[in-house]
Structures are given as C-alpha cells and as structure tokens.
N, C-alpha and C positions, 0 to 999 in steps of 0.2 A: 035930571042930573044923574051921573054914571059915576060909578065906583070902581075902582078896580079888581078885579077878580081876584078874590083871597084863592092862596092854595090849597088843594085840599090832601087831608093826610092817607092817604094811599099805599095800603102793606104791599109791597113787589112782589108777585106769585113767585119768586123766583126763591123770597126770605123765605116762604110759608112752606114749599115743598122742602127745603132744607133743614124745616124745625120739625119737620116730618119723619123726614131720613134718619139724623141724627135722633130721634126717639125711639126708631124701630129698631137701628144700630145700637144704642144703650140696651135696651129688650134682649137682641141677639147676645150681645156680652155677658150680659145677664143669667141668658140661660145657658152658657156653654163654661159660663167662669169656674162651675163646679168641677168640671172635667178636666180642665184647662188645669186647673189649681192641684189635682189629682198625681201624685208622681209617677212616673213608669215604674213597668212591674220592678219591683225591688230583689237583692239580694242579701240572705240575714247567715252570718257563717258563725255556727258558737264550736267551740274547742280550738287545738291547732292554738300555735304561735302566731305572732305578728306577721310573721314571714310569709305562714304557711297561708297565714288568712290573704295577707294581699296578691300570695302567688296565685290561690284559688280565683281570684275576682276578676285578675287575668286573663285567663283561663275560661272564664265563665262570663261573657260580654251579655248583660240585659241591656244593652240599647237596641238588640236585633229583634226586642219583644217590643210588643205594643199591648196594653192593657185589655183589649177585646181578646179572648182567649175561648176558642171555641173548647168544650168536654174533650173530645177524640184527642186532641193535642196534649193534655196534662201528661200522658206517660210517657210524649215522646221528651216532653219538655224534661221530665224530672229524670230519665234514663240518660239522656245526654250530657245534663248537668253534670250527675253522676263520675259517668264517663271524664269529663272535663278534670271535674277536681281530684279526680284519681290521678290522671295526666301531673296535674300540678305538684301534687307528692311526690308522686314518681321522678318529676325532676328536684325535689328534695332529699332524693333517695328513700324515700320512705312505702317499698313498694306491698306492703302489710297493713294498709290503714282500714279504717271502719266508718263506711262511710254512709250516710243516712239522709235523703231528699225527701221533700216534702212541700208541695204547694197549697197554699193559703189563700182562700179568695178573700178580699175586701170588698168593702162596700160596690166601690167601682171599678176595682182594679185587683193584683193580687201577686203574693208574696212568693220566695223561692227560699225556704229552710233550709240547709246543708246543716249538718251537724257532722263531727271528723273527733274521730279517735286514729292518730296519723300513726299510730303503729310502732314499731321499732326500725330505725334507719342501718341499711345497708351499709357494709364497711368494704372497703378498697384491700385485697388479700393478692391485688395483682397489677404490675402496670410494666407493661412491655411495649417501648418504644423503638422503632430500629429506621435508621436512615442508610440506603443503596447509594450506589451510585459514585459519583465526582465529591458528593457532597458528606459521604461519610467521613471524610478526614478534617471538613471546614470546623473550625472550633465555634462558630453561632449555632451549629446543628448539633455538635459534640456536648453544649452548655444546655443543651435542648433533652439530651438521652440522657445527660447522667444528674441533670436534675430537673424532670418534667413539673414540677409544682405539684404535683401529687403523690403521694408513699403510700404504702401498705399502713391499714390501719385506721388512714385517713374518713370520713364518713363520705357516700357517694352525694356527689352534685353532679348533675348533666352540666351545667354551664361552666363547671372546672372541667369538662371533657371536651367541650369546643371551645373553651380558649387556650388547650394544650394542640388541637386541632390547627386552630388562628394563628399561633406561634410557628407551628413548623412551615404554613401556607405564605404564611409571613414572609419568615426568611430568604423563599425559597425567592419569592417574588422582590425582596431586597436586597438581593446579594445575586441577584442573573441565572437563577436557576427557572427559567422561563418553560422550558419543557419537564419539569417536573410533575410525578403525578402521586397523589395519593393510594397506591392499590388500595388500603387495606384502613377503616377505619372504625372498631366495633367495640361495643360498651357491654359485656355479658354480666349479664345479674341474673342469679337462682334466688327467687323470692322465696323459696323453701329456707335455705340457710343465711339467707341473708348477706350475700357475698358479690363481689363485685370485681369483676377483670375489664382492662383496658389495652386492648392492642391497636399499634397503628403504625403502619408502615410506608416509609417515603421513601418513592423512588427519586432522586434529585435529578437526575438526570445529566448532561454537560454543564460546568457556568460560563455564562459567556461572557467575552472582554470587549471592551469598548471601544467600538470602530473608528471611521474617520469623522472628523469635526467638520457641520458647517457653519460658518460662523456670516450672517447674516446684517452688516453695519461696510460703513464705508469711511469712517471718520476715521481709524486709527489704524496701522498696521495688523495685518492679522499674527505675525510674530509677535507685537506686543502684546496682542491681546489675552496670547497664547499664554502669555507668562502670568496670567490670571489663573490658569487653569489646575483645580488641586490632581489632576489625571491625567496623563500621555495614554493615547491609542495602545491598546494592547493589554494596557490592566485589566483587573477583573472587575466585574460591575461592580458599581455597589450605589444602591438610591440614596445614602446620604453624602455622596462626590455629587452628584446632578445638586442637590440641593445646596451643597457648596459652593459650586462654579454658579448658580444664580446669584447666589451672597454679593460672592467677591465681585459679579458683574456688577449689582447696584454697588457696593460699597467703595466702587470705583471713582465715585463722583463722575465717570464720562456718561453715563447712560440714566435717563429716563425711567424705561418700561424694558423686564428683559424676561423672556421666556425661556427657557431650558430643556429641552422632548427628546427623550430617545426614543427612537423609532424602531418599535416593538416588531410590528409587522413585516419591519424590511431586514430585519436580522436575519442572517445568511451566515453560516462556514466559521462559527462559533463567535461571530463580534456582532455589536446592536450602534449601529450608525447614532449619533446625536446633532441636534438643530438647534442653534440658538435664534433668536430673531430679538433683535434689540434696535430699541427705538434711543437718539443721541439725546442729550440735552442740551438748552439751546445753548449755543457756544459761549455768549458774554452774558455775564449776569451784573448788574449794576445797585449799587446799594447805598440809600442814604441812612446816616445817623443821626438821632437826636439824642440827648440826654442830659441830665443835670444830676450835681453833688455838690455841698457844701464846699466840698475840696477845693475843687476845680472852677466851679459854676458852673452855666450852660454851654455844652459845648454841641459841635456840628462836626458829621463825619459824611464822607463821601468817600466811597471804596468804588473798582472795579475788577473783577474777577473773569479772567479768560480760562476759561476750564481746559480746552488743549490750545495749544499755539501750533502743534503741528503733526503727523502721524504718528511720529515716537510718545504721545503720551506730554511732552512738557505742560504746563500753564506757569501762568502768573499772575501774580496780585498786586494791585497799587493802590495805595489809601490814602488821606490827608486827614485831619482834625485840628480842630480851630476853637481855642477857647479861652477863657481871661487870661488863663494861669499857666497853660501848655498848650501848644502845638507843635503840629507836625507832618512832615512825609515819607511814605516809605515804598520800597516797591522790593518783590521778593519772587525769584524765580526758581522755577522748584522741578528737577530734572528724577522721573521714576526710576528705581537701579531695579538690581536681578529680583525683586518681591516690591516689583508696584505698591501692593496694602500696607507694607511693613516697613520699605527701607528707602528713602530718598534723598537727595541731596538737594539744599537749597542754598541759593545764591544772595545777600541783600543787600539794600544800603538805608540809608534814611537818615535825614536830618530833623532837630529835635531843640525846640528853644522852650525853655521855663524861668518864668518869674514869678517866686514864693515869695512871702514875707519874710524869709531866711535866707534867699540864693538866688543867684542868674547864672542861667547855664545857656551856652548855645553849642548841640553835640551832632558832632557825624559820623557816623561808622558804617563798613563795608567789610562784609565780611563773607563765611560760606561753613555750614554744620551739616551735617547727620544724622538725620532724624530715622532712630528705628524702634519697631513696635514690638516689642519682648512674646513671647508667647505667654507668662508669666500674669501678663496685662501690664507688666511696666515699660512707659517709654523713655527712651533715654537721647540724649541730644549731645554730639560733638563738633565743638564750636571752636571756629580761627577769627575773631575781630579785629578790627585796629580801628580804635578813635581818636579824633581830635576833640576836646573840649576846650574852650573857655568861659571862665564861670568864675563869679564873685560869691565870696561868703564874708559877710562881717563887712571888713572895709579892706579885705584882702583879694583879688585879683590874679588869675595865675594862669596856665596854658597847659594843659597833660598832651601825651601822645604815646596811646598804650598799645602793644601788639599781647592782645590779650585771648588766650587758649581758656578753654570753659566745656566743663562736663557738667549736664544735666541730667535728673533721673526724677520721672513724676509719673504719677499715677490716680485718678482719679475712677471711683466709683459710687454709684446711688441710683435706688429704685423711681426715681423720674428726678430726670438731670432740670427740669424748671423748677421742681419745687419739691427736691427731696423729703422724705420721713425718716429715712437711712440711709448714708453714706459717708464718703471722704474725700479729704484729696489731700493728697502731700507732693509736696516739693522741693527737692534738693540741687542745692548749686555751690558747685567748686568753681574759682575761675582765680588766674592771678596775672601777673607780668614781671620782669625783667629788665633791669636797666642794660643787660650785656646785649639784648633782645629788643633793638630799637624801642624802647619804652623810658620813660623820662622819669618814674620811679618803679622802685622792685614792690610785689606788695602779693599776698595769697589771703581769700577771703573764700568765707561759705558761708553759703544762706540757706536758711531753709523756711519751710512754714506748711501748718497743717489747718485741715478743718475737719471737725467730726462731729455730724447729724445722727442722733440718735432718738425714737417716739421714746414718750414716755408721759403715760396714759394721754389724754388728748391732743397733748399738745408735742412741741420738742427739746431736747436740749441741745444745745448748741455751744461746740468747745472749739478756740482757735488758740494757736499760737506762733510765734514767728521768731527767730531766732539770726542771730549773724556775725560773725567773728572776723576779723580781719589781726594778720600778722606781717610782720617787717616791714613796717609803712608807720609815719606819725599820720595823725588826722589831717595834718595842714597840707602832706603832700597829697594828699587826695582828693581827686577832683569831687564835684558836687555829685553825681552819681554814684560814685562809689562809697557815698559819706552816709550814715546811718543817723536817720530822724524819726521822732514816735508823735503820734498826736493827730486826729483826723480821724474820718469818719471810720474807716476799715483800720485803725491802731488804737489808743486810748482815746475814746470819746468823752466831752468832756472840755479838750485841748483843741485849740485852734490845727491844720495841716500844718506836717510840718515845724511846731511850736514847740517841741520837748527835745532835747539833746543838751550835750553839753557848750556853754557860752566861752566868749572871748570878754576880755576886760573891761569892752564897753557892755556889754551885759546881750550882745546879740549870740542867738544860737547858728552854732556852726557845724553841727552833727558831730557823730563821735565814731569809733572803732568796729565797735558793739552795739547788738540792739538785743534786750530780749524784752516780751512784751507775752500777754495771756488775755482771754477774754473766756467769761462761762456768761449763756443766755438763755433764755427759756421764753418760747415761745408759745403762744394757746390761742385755738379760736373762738372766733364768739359767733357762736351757734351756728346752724349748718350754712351760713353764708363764705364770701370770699377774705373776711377779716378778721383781725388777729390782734392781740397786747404781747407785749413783752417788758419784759425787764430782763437787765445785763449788769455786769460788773468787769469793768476793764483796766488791768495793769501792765504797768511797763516802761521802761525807760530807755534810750541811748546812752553811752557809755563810753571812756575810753581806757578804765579799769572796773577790774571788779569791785577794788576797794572802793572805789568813789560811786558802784551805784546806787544813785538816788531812785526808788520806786515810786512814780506818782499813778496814782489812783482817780476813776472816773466812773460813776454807774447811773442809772436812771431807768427811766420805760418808755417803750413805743410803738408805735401803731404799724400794724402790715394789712397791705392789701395785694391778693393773689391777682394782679393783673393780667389782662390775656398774653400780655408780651412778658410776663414776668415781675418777680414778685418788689416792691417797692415799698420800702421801711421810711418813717420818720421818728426820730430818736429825739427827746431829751435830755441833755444829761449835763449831771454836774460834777466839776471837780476841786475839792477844794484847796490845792495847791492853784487852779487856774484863776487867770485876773478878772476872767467873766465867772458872775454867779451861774450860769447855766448857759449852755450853748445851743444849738438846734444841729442835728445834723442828718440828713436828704440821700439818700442811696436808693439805687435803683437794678435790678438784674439777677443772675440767678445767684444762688446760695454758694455753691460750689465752681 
C-alpha cells in the first residue's frame, strides 16, 4: 500500500542569502549611522545684530566643507572666513569691525567660531548723480537726480548703492534708452574717517520711438485693430504701452493667446519695430444654463455668443430662458465705436412673459444705448426703448406703449468678483416717458440699489439696499414692470416674490410708486472648509406715499456653500407680518 508523498519544508536558498544581505546591511548602517547622524562642519557667530549675523552666513557658505579636515587647511579655512565676514560688514557699511575666527574640532567633525565687534558704520557725506545725453531733460531720470533714495548723513549700504544703480539701468531700459551706457559707477569709502561718496554717471544716449506695427491675425481689420492700440508709430518708447497694447489685446474678447515683442535688435535710425502674434478665439461660443431660486423655480438658459460677425469688430448675442414663473428671448447686437474697451453701441430687442402670484405681463421692447467705460471705473449707459406691454394686476387689465429714454450709471468693484471679502456695486437708473412722445402715460422714475462687502474678523458683513421713486404717474397707469414690489429672495425674505406692496380692494397686491427696502448679514465660515452660517435682517416695503409706508420686517439664518461655480445660499426666514410662519428661500451665484 502507497501513500502519497507529504511535502517537505524546504528554506529557498534564495530566503537564506537575503536574511544574510539584510543583516550585513543593518551591520553597515550600523556602523556608518554615527557619521551619518554627525552634522556638517558648523558655523557659530556671537556679537553683531541679527542682520549682521545672517549677512555673515551668507557670506560664509559651510556646505562647501565636509567634516574630514586635513591640519594644513585650518588657516586657510579660518583666513578666508575672515576675509568673508569682513565682506559682509562691509556691505553693512561697517568697514572698522573686529573680527575673530577660530576653529574647533569635535568629536568627528568640527566647528567655525567667528566672533565680530562690527565697528562703527560709515555715513554717506556725498551722493552725486548726473544723467548725459537725450535723457537729461526726461523727468524718470530728473526724479532719479534730485531724489536718488540716498542723502548725506544716511548710514552706507552697498545694496542701497545697486538699487540706485538698478533704477537708473531701469529706466534707461524702460523708457528706449537702449544705447545707454553707464560710464561711471563708484562707491568711495575712507575707512580712516568713516565717510562715504557715491558717484554715478549716465550716459543715456538717443530714445527711441516706436516703429512700424506688425500685426500678425487675419480675423479683423488691421485699422480696427489699430484702434486698440495705446501708441502711434513715432512716439517715444515706453515698456508699459507694450504692456498695454497686450492688455487691451486680450481684453478684447477677439483673441485667445497674444504676444507683444519689440524688436530690440532690428532697431534702426532711432525707432524699434513691434510684433504682435495673436492667436483668435474660436468664433461661436455656445452656452447652456441651469439654475434654481425660490423666486422663479428651476429655470433653463441657452445663449449663443458670436464673438465677431465680421472684420469691423461687430458680434452678437442671443439667449432664451424658460422657467415656471418667467421667460424669455433676446438677441443684442453690439457695434465697437472710436475706443473698442470703452465705448459701444448696442442694438436689441426681446420678448418677456411673467406669471407671479401678483401679475401677468407679456413685454417687448427694441431699442439701442451707449455703453461707455469712464476712466473713473464708472460705466454709464444711454438708452432709447419703446415697449409694448400687456399685463394684468389685480383684476385689472391694460396695454402701455412707452417711448422711453434711460440713463444709467453703475459701478462695480471687489477683491475676487466669485466670492468677494470686500467690495461693491452700485446702480443707478433714470428713465421716464411722455404722452406728447408716443407714450400712452407721462411718468419719471429712478432706481437705484447698492451692495457693500466688508471682512470683519472671519467672517463678513453684508449691507444692501434698493431704493425707487417714481413721479407724474398714478400706480394703475403703470405697467407691471414699471410697478414696484418687495418680498423674495434678494428683497425681504421671509415674504413670498413679489408679495409686499400695496393692495387693491379685494386684498390683491398691485405694486406701488416707491419701493425702499435694506438688508444687514453676516456671514462666517466653519472651519477651514468651503461652508458658512449666516444670519440677516431684512426691511422694507412698496409704497405709493410716504405717509402710508408700512415697513415689514423678516430675518433668520443660512447655510453657504463656496461652490466651484459659485457660491449658493439657503436661508430661513421668518416674518411676522407674513401668512407663513417661516419660508425657505434657495439662491444661487455671485455676491456682487
């Protein structure tokens, strides 16, 4: 009878030489860990300031040492030190110090002792600057002489002596003084008296002006593009116009990628040629929307965006949005005048149907403004409209037809426009009409509305307010657009949209005249993640006098989350003048 062969246990030469290796490797570590663990030679600096101590260390590099130090080396090691930390005073001005090396050997390695008594520091008893040339008369060179950053009196720094150096090479090189030369640049110190002179002479040489442009695209006229440009041929250089005309080239919305070169080497007969090379952006850009607010509900947007329509620079835009409570289409075409960045003309139209729980409007208007960009930072807007609305309030019914003029003036700024710490924005609107002026009532109205972000300690505060007056018009003649209503998620929350103004006899709101309305919020995060609490307090009411206004009130707290698309608030809030004990209200986008 046969068994079957048990296995037998069998170490693999291959374990046994590896518990081998690994033990003679522990062994080597072993013995080398002392050395290993051992620092490099050291540097020890006592006297001498903070300054003076880190100038010296500078100055005096120990990683070029290694711990083996033969005998014969010590004096060259501890002369050169020496040498070094003298250096280092010296450019502290301090060229009378008392200085004292000394190497220490340790155990396995060994030490470098400086000891510094830094002396008494050199004073500046002289500082003569003088600029030659073309360049004598520019006022960057002028602000250069008659106030170099250094006076008599002053104590010496080398490194204030090469940044008065930096400054004149600077300009020279900023402003087209490209053959410019330095003759003359000397630092004279009598360590005997302790004094110090500074002479330095610039020759500037010609400046040169700005030759011919090539402008390197095919998509838009070279005349228009022209009118991007902060410089005509012939001016004088200057590096921050190149950095300009880069600007204004991206901020064009037509281009992608844009380079800007002048061409140093090929300046000739006192002008320096420039090259742009820009890459377009792709012509149509298309865009879908999502979003939801309490307001409105969910709504869908789809835009498209033709960045030129044809060499002159024009595009246009055409959008729709589709939601419970409002939609709509528009299309808006927008023509560059003499400052492309600054000043345009747009053409538009759009139709516009809302159904609130207070109104039904169905509106179209065509119109064309003037959008220009103030140097000030404020833009301002001049508008010619004409609408048709028809629109129900209440159980009343009616038709407008406004030939209505409108000046706008807004301004917006913050230190990151997705999720300001500080900033603003304000907005103001004039707009009226005329019955002599194909308009079916007379009526002058202005709106306006602010918002101001301010940190304050971790978190932020948050103030808004909105404001709106209308004159020579009763409420009933004016359409639903032009009628003022509070309540909603961006007015008193709290209120249903929409739900605050003044009523009609059966108790339904029909807006009023006037609207003035305030919110204070304070925002904070929780911990260094992307979320946040708040609490607010919101007032305000609709109106069609002063005497009659009623202020209703709504506040609560709510949760933010820093999204990547932008930041999105839930709020609860309660008002007690409202028919709900508490509302919910859903916003989403940036602050400002």
């Amino acid at each position: 009878m046969t068994h079957p062969e048990q296995p037998r246990r069998v170490r693999p030469r291959t374990e046994f030489r590896s518990r081998i290796l690994s033990g003679l490797l522990l062994m080597a570590l072993g013995a080398i860990s002392p050395v290993m663990a051992e620092d490099q030679p050291r540097l020890q600096i006592e006297g001498g300031t903070a300054e003076q101590r880190q100038n010296i260390r500078a100055f005096v590099p120990m990683r070029r040492y290694e711990c083996e130090l033969p005998a014969a080396r010590e004096t060259r090691i501890t002369r050169t030190a020496a040498d070094r930390a003298r250096q280092a005073l010296r450019a502290l001005g301090h060229y009378q110090p008392d200085i004292d090396v000394a190497l220490a050997r340790t155990g396995t390695c060994w030490d470098l002792k400086v000891t510094v008594e830094p002396g008494p520091v050199a004073r500046i008893v002289e500082v003569d600057v003088r600029v030659t040339g073309e360049g004598a008369d520019d006022p960057a060179f002028a602000a250069v002489v008659s106030e170099p950053g250094i006076a008599p009196g002053d104590p010496l720094r080398h490194d204030a002596h090469d940044r008065l150096r930096s400054r004149l090479t600077g300009i020279a090189s900023d402003r087209g003084y490209f053959d410019a030369e330095l003759s003359e640049s000397r630092l004279l110190v009598d360590p005997e008296s302790n004094e110090a002179r500074i002479r330095m002479r610039l020759d500037s040489g010609p400046r040169y002006r700005f030759g011919g442009i090539t402008l390197e695209q095919e998509i838009l006229q070279d005349a228009f593009v022209a009118r991007l440009f902060p410089f005509e041929r012939g001016d004088p250089y200057n590096s921050r116009q190149i950095i300009q005309l880069q600007k204004n080239l991206r901020d064009s919305g037509y281009f992608d990628a844009v380079r800007v070169r002048p061409l140093l080497d090929a300046r000739s007969e006192g002008e320096v040629p420039i090259t742009t090379e820009i890459t377009p952006r792709k012509r149509t850009a298309y865009e879908i929307r999502l979003g939801y607010s309490t307001d409105i509900g969910p709504r869908l947007g789809v835009g498209i965006d033709r960045r030129y329509v044809n060499r002159r620079g024009h595009r246009y835009n055409a959008e729709a949005e589709l939601s419970e409570k409002r939609s709509g289409i528009g299309f808006t075409y927008d023509i560059p005048l003499a400052d492309p960045l600054n000043d345009n003309l747009s053409l538009f139209t759009s139709y516009t149907t809302e159904d609130t729980d207070t109104s039904e409007s169905d509106r179209f208007q065509v119109g064309i403004s003037r959008i220009q960009r103030l140097p000030s930072g404020w833009q301002t807007t001049q508008g010619l409209r004409y609408e048709y609305e028809d629109f129900t309030v209440g159980d009343v019914r009616d038709t407008s037809r406004l030939l209505i003029p409108s000046y706008r003036i807004n301004r917006t700024r913050a230190d990151d426009f997705l999720y300001p710490r500080n900033g603003y924005r304000v907005d103001l609107l004039g707009q009226g009409a005329a019955e002599q002026l194909a308009s079916t009532v007379t009526f002058v109205q202005l709106r306006g509305n602010a918002k101001w972000i301010s940190g304050l300690g971790a978190g932020r505060l948050i103030l808004r307010g909105e404001a709106g007056l209308t004159g020579n018009a009763r409420v009933e003649q004016l359409p639903t657009s032009l009628r003022f209503f509070a309540g909603g998620d961006t007015s008193v929350r709290g209120f249903g949209f929409e739900r605050l103004g003044p009523e009609d006899d059966q108790g339904n709101v029909i807006g009023g005249r006037h609207l003035l309305v305030g919110s204070v919020e304070y925002d904070h995060p929780i911990g260094e993640g992307n979320w946040g609490v708040a609490v607010f307090l919101d007032a305000g009411n609709a109106f069609n006098d002063f005497d009659d206004y009623d202020l209703k009130e709504g506040g609560g707290f709510g949760v933010r989350w820093r999204s990547p698309v932008g930041p999105i608030r839930l709020d609860l809030a309660h008002a007690p003048d409202s028919k709900d004990s508490f509302r919910i209200h859903f916003t989403m986008g940036p602050d400002l």
